[in-house]
Backbone as CSV, one residue per row, in Angstrom:
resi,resn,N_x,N_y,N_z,CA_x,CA_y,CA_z,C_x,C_y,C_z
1,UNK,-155.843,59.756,-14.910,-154.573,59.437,-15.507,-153.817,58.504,-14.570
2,UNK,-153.041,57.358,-15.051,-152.431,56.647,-14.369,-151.056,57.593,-13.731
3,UNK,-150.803,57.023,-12.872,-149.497,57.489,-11.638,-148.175,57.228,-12.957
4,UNK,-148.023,56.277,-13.238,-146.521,55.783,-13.880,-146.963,55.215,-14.901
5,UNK,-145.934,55.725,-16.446,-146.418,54.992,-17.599,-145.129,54.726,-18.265
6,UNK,-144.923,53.084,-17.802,-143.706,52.494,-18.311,-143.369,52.229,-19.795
7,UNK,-142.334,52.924,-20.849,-142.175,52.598,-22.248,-141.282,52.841,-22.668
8,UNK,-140.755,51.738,-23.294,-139.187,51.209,-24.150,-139.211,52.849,-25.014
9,UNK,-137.826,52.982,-25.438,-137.261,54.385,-26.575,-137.281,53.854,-27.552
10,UNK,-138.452,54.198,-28.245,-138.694,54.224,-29.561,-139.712,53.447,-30.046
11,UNK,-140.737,53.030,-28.667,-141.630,52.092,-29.021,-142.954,53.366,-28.969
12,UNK,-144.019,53.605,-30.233,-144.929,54.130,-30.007,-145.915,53.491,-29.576
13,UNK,-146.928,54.689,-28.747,-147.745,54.650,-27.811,-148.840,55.333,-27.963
14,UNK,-150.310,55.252,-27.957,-150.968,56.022,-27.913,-152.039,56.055,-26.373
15,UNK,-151.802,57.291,-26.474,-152.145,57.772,-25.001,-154.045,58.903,-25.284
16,UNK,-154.510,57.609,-24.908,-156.409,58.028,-24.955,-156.716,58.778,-23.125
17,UNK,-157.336,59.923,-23.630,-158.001,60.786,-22.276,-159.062,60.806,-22.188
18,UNK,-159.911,61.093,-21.671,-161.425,61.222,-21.210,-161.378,62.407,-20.141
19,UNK,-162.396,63.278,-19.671,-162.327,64.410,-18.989,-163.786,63.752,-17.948
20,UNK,-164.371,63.853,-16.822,-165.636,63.157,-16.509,-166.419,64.376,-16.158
21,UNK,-166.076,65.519,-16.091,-166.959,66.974,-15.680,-166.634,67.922,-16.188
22,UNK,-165.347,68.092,-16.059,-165.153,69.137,-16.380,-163.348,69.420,-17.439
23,UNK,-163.236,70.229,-18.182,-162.403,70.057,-19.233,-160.655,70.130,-17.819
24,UNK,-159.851,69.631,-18.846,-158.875,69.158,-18.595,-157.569,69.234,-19.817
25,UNK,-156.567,69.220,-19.022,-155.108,69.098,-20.292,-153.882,68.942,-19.876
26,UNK,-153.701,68.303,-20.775,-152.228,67.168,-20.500,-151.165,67.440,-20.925
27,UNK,-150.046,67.712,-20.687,-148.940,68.706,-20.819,-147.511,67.774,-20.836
28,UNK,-146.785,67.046,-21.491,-145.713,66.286,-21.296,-144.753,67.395,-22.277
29,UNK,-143.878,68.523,-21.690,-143.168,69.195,-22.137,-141.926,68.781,-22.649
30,UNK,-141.306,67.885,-22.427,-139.868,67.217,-22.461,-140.819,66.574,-23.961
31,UNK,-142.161,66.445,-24.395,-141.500,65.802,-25.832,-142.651,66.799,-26.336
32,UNK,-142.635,67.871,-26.329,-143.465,68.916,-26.994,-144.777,68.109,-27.241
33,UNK,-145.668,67.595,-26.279,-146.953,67.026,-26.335,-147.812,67.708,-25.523
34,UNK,-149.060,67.743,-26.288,-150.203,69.020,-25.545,-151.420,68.822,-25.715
35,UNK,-152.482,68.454,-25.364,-153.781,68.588,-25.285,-154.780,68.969,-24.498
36,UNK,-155.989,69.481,-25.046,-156.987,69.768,-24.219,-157.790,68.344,-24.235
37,UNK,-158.559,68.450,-22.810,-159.442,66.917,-22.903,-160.852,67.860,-22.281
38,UNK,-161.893,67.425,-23.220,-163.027,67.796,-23.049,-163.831,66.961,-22.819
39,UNK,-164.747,67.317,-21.644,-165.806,65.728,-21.032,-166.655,65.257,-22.439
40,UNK,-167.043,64.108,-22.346,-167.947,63.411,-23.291,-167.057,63.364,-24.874
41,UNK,-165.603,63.517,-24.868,-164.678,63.050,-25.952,-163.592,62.625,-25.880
42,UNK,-162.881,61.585,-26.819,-162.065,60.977,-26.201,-161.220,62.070,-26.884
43,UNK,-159.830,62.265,-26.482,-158.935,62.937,-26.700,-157.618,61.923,-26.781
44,UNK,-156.852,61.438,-28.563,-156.006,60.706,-28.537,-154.604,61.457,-29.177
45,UNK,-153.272,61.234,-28.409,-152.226,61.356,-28.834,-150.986,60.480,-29.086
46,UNK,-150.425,60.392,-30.251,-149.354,59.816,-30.123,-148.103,59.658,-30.243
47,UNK,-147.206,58.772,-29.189,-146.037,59.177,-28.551,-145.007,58.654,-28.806
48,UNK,-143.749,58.289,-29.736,-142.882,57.872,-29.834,-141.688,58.142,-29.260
49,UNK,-141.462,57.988,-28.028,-140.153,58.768,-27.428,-138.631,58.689,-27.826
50,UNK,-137.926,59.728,-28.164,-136.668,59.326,-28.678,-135.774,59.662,-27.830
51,UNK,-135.855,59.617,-26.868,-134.726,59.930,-25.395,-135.368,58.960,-24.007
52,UNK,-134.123,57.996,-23.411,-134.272,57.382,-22.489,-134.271,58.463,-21.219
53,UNK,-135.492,58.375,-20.152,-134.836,59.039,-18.355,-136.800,59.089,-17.871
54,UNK,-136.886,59.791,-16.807,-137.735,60.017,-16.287,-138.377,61.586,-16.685
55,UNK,-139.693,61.106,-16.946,-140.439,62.791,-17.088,-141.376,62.877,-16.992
56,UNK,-141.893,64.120,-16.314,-143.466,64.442,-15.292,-143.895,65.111,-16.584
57,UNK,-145.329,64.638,-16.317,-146.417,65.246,-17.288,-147.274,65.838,-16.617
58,UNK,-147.997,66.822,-16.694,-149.056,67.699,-15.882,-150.315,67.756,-16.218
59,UNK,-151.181,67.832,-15.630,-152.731,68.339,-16.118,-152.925,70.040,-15.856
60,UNK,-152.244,70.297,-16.764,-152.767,71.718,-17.419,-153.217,72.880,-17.112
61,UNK,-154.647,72.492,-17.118,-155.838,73.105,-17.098,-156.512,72.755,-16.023
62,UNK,-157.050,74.092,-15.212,-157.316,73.583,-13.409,-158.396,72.895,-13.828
63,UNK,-158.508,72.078,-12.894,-159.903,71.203,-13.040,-160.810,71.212,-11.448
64,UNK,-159.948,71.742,-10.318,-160.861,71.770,-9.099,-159.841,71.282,-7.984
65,UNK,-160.605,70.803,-6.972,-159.658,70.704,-5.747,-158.824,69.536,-6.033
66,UNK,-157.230,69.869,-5.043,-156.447,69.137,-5.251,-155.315,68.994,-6.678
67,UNK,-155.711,70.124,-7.516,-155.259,70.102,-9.060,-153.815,70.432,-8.833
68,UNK,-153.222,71.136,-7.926,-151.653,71.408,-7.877,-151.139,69.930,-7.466
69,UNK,-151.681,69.237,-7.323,-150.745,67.425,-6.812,-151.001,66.630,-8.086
70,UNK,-151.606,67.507,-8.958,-151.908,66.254,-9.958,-150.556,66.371,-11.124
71,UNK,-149.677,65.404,-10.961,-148.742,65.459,-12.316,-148.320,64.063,-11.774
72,UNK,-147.780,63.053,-12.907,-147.654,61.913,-13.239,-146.282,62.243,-13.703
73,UNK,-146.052,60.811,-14.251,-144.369,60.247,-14.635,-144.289,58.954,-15.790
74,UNK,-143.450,59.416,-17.097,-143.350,58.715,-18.096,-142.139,58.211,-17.516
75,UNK,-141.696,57.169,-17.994,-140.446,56.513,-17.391,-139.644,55.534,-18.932
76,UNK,-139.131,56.021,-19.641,-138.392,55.792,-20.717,-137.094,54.906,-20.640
77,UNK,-137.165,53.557,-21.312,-136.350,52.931,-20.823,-135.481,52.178,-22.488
C-alpha cells in the first residue's frame, strides 16, 4: 500500500489491493470502508469522500513482522 493517497472531496476513486502471501485487510474507518485482501485476487473498492482533513487507514488483519507500523494516510482536499 502506498504511504499517502492524495484526493480532491468528492472526486471518486478506486482503490485496487493485491495480498503477495498471505491474506490481509484494509480498514479506512472515518468513511466506513472495509476489506479483506486475499493473495492471488485483486480486491477493488470504491471511494468517494464527502469530508475534507487527514485520515489513517490500517491493515487489519496481521500479516507478520512489523504489522503494528503498518497504517497509511488519505489526505482529502
Amino acid at each position: 500500500m502506498p504511504g499517502v493517497i492524495h484526493v480532491k472531496q468528492g472526486e471518486t476513486l478506486t482503490l485496487r489491493f493485491t495480498a503477495p502471501e498471505v491474506p490481509m485487510g484494509f480498514n479506512l474507518a472515518d468513511f466506513k470502508l472495509r476489506a479483506d485482501i486475499m493473495p492471488g485476487k485483486v480486491t477493488s473498492l470504491e471511494l468517494t469522500p464527502d469530508k475534507a482533513g487527514t485520515f489513517t487507514f490500517l491493515r487489519d488483519v496481521f500479516c507478520g513482522s512489523g504489522h503494528e507500523e503498518m497504517s497509511e494516510t488519505l489526505i482529502v482536499a
